[in-house]
FIRO-396351 format. One line per field, with one value per residue (C-alpha): residue number from 1; residue in one letter; x, y, z. Coordinates in pm, 1 decimal, decimal comma. Each point is the difference from the previous one (the first is absolute). Example, Ala and Ser with C-alpha at 12.3 -4.5 7.8 and 13.67 -1.06 7.14 Angstrom:
<rs>
i = 1; 2
aa = a; s
x = 1230,0; 137,0
y = -450,0; 344,0
z = 780,0; -66,0
</rs>
This chain:
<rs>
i = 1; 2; 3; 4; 5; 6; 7; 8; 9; 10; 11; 12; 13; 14; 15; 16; 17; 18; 19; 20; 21; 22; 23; 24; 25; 26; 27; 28; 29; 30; 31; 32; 33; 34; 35; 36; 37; 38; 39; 40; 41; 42; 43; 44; 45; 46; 47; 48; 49; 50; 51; 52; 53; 54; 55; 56; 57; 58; 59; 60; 61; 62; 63; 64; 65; 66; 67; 68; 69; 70; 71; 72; 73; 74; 75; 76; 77; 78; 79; 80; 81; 82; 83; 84; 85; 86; 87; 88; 89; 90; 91; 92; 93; 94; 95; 96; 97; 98; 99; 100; 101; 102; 103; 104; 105; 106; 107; 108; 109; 110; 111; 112; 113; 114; 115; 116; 117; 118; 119; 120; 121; 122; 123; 124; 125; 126; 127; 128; 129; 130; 131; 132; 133; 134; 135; 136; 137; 138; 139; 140; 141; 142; 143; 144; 145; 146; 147; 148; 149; 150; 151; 152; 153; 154; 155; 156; 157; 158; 159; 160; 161; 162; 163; 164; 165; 166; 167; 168; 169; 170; 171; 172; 173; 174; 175; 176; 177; 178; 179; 180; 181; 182; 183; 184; 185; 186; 187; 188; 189; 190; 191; 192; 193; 194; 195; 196; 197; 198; 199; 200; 201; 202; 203; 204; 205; 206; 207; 208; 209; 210; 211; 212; 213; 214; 215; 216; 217; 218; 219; 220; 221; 222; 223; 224; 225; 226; 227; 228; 229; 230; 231; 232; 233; 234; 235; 236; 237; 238; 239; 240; 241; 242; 243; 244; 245; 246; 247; 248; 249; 250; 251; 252; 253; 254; 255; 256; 257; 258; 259; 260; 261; 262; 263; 264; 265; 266; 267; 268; 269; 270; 271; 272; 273; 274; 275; 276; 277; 278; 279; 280; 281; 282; 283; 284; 285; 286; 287; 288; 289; 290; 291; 292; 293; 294; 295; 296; 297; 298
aa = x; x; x; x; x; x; x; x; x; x; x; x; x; x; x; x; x; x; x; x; x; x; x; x; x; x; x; x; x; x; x; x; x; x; x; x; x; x; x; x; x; x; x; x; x; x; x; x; x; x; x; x; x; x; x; x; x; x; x; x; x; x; x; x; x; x; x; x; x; x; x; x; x; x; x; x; x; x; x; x; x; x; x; x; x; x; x; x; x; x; x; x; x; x; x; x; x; x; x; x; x; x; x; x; x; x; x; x; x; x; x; x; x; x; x; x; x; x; x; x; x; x; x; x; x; x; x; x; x; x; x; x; x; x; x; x; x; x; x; x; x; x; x; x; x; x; x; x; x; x; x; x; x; x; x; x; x; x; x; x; x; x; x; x; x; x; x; x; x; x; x; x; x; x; x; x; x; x; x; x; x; x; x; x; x; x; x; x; x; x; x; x; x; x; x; x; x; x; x; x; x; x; x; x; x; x; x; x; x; x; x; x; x; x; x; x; x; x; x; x; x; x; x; x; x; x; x; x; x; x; x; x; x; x; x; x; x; x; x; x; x; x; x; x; x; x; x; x; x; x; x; x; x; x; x; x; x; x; x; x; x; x; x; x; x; x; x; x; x; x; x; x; x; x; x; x; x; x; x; x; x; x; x; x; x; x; x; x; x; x; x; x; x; x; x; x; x; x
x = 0,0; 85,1; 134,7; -172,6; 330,5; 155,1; -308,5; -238,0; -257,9; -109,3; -229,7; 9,0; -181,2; -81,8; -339,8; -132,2; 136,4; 183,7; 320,1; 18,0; -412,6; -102,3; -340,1; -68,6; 11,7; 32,6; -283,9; 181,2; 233,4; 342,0; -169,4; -246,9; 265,3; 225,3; -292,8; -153,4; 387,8; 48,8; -388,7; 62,6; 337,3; 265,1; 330,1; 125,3; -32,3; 126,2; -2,4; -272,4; -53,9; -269,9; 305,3; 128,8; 365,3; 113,3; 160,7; -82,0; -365,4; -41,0; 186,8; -164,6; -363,1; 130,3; 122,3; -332,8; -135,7; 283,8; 79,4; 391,4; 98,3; 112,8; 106,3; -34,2; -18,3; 299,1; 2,8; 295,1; 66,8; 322,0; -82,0; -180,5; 139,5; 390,3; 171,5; 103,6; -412,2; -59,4; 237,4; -105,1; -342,2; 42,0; 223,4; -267,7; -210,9; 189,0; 28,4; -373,4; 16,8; 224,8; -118,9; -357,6; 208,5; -64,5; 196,5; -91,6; 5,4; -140,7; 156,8; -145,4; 179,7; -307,6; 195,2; -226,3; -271,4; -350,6; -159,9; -137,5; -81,2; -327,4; 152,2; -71,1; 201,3; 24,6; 154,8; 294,5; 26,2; 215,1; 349,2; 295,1; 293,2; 360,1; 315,5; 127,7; -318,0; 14,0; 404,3; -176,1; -292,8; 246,7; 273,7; -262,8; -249,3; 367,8; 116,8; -367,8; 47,7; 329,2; -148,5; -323,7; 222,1; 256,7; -360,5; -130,6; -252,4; -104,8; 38,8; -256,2; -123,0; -357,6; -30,3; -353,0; -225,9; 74,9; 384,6; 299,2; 67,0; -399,3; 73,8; 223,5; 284,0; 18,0; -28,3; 278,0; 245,6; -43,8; 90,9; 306,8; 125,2; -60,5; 218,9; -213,6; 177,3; -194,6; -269,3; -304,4; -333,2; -331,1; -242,2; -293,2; -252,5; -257,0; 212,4; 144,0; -326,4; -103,9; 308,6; -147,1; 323,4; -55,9; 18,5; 90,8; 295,3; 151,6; -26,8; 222,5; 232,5; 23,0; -31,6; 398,4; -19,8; -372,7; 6,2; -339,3; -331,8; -349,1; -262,8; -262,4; -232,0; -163,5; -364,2; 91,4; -362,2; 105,3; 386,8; -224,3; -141,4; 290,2; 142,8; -312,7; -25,5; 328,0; -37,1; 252,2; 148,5; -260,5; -260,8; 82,5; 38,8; -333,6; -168,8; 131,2; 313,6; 82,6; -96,3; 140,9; 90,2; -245,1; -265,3; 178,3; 180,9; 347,1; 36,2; 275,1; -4,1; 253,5; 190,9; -5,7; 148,2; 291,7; 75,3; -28,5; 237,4; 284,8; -83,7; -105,2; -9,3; -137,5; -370,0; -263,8; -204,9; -332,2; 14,3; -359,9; -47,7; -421,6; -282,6; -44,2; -409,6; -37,8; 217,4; -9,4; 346,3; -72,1; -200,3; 264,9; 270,7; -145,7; -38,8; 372,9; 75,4; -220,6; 146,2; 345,9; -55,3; -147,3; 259,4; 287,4; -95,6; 142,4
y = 0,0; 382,1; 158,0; 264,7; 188,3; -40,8; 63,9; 328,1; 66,0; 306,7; 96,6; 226,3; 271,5; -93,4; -158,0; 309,7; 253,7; -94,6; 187,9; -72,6; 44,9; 314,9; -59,3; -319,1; 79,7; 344,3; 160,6; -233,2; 210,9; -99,1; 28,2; -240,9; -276,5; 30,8; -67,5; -302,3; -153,8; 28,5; -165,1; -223,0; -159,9; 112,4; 195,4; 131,5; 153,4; 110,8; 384,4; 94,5; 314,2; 142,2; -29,9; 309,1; 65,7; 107,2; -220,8; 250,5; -16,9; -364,7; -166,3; 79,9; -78,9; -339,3; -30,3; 105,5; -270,1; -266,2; -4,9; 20,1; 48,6; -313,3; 61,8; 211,5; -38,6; 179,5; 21,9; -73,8; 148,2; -125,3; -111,8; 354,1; 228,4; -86,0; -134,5; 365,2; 118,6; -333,6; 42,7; 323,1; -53,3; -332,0; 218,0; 201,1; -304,8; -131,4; 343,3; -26,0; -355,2; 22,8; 286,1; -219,0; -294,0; -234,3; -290,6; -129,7; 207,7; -139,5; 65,5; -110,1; 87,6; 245,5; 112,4; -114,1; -164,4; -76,0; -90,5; 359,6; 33,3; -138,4; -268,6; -391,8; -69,0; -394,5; 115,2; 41,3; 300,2; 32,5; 110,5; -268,2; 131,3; -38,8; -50,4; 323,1; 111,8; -343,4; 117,6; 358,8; -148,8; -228,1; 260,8; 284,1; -234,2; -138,8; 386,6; 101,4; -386,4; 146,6; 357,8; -169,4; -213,8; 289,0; 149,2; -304,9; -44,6; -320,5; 11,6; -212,8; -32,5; -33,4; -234,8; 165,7; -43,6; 149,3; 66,1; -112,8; -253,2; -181,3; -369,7; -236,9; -15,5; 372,0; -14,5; -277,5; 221,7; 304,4; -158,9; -195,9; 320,8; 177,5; -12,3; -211,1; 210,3; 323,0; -102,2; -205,8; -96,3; 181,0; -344,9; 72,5; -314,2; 200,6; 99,3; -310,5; -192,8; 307,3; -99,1; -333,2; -144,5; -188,9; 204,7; -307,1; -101,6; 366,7; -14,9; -324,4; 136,1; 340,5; 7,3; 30,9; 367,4; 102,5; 302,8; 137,7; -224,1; 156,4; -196,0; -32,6; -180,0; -67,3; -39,4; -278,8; 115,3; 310,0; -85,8; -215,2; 320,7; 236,5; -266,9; -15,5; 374,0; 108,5; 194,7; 262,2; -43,4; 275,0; -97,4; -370,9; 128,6; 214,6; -332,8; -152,0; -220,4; 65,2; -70,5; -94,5; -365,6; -242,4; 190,6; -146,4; -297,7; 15,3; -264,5; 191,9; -272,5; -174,9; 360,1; 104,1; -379,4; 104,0; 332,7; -156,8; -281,4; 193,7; 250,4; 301,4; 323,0; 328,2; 144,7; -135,4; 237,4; -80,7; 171,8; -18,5; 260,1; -15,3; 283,5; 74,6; 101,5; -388,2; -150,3; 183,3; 52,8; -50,8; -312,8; -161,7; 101,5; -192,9; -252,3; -65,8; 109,6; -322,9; -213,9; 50,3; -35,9; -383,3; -71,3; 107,7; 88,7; 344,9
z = 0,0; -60,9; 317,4; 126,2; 96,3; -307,3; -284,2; 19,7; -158,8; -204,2; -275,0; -302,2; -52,3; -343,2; 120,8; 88,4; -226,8; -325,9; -137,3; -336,0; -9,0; 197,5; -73,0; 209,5; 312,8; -72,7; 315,9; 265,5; 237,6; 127,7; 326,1; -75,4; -160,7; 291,6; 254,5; -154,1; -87,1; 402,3; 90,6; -258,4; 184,8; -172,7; 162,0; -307,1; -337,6; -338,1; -174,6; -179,9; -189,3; 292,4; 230,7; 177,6; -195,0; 361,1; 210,1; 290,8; -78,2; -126,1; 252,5; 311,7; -182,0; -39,0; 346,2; 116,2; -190,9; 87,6; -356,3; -130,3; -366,0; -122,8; -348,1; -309,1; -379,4; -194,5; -349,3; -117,2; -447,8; -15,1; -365,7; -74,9; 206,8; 70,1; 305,9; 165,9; -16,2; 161,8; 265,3; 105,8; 33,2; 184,0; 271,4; 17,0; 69,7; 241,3; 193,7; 42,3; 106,3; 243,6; 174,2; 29,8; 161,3; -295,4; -61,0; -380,9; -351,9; -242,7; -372,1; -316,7; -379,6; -133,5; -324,8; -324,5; 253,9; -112,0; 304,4; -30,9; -377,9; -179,3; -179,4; 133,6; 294,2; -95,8; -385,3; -88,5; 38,5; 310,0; 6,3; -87,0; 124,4; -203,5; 142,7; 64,9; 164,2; 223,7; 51,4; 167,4; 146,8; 221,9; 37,3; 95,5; 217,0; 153,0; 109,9; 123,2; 222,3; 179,8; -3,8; 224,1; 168,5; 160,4; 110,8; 172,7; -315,2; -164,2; -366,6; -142,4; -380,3; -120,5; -250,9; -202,2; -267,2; -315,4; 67,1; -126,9; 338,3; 10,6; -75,6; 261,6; -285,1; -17,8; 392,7; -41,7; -220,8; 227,9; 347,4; -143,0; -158,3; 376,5; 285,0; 264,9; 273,0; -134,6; -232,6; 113,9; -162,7; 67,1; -10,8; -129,2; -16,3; -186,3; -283,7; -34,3; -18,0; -310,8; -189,4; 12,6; 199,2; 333,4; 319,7; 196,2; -270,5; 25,0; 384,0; 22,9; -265,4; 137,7; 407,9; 47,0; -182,4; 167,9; 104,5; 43,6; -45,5; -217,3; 80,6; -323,0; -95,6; -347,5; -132,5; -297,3; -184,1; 9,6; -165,5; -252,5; -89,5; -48,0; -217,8; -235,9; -34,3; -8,0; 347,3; 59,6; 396,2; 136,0; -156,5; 168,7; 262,4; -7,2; -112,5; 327,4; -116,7; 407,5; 296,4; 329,2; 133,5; 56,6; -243,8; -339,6; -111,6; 170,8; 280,0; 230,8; 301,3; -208,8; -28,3; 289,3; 109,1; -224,2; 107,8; 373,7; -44,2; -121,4; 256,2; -165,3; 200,7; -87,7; -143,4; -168,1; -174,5; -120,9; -330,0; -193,3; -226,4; -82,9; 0,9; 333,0; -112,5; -152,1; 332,2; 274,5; 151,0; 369,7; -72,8; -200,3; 243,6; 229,6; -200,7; -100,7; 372,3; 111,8; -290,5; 142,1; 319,7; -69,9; -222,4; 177,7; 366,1; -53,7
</rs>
């Protein structure tokens, strides 16, 4: 089993208001997603856009809440914007981070991404990186690993949907091209399961370089779908592609065995991007908060 002093458990705020898609979500206050992450059961969070971009302001309105920042997305253009633009902004990043007591970043290579264009997300379409822009990716993702690392900062990398590192072979290619000392793998079970590889496979494959879990689940009728009309991302995602575990297909009890027997320590965040007017994001907090708890006593 999971032990509870080495695994917390947060949420994102993705549930209730959605970055990349303003409009769901878009009436529900930081106030109100902060409140319902603590009754729900959880002790920490992500950043979402609704955030306060003060530490001196958001901090104490998650301590008030017993809420800590666990991680945050960082968009790394390496392959669009250059290695020095990267750098800079991930500083900046971690600057933020570190002054909110966070111990995780989460990077993901954004340059030539589709996740956010209208073009299917299960096409072709997605970026295929060539060997000089795998030579940067490493080098740059590398040098942001021992820039996190000097600041007491977990560098982990999000493997995602319509980018250039989606499938396990791209996931493969990235992590033996990494330094394991500085470079660790952002699991995500939802993504994997999108891709169409096996969450559980990855897991075993992967759990020396975890760095940082997302907890997803999928709604397989609803993949069927985006396949047959050539959904972009959002739009699956609108559709409902997401949800969180135990409400879709994923069976994590065999997961969370994994990451328990080779004593995995650090957050789980239950990361379940949906409309929050179609699934209400208290009642499905609970929900994966209750699913956990059965399945791993946390």
């Amino acid at each position: 089993m999971l032990k509870k002093d080495q695994v917390r458990l947060g949420i994102a705020p993705i549930g209730w208001t959605n970055d990349d898609l303003p409009e769901l979500g878009g009436e529900i206050s930081f106030e109100q997603c902060i409140s319902e992450m603590s009754e729900a059961g959880f002790v920490g969070c992500e950043v979402g856009n609704k955030y306060p971009k003060d530490p001196k302001v958001l901090k104490p309105a998650l301590d008030q809440k017993g809420l800590q920042i666990a991680n945050q997305w960082f968009s790394s253009l390496l392959t669009s914007e250059g290695y020095e633009v990267t750098i800079e902004n991930f500083k900046k990043q971690l600057e933020f981070l570190k002054a909110m007591g966070a111990t995780v970043i989460g990077a993901s290579e954004q340059g030539n991404s589709i996740q956010g264009k209208p073009v299917p997300i299960l096409s072709d379409q997605k970026p295929v990186f060539t060997e000089e822009q795998w030579e940067l990716i490493a080098k740059g993702c590398n040098d942001m690993g021992k820039i996190a690392k000097d600041e007491g900062i977990t560098f982990t990398y999000h493997h995602h949907m319509g980018t250039g590192i989606q499938f396990m072979d791209e996931v493969d290619r990235f992590l033996d091209m990494t330094d394991p000392e500085l470079v660790f793998l952002l699991y995500d079970t939802g993504h994997f399961a999108f891709c169409g590889e096996d969450p559980l496979a990855a897991v075993k494959r992967y759990v020396d370089r975890i760095g940082h879990v997302h907890l997803k689940d999928v709604r397989p009728e609803v993949l069927k779908k985006v396949k047959e009309e050539d959904m972009s991302f959002l739009d699956a995602v609108k559709a409902g592609a997401f949800t969180v575990p135990g409400d879709g297909s994923i069976d994590f009890k065999p997961i969370f065995d994994v990451l328990a027997e080779n004593n995995y320590h650090g957050w789980m965040i239950v990361e379940a991007e949906q409309d929050p007017a179609k699934a209400n994001p208290l009642e499905y907090a609970k929900k994966a908060r209750q699913y956990i708890k059965e399945n791993t006593g946390l």
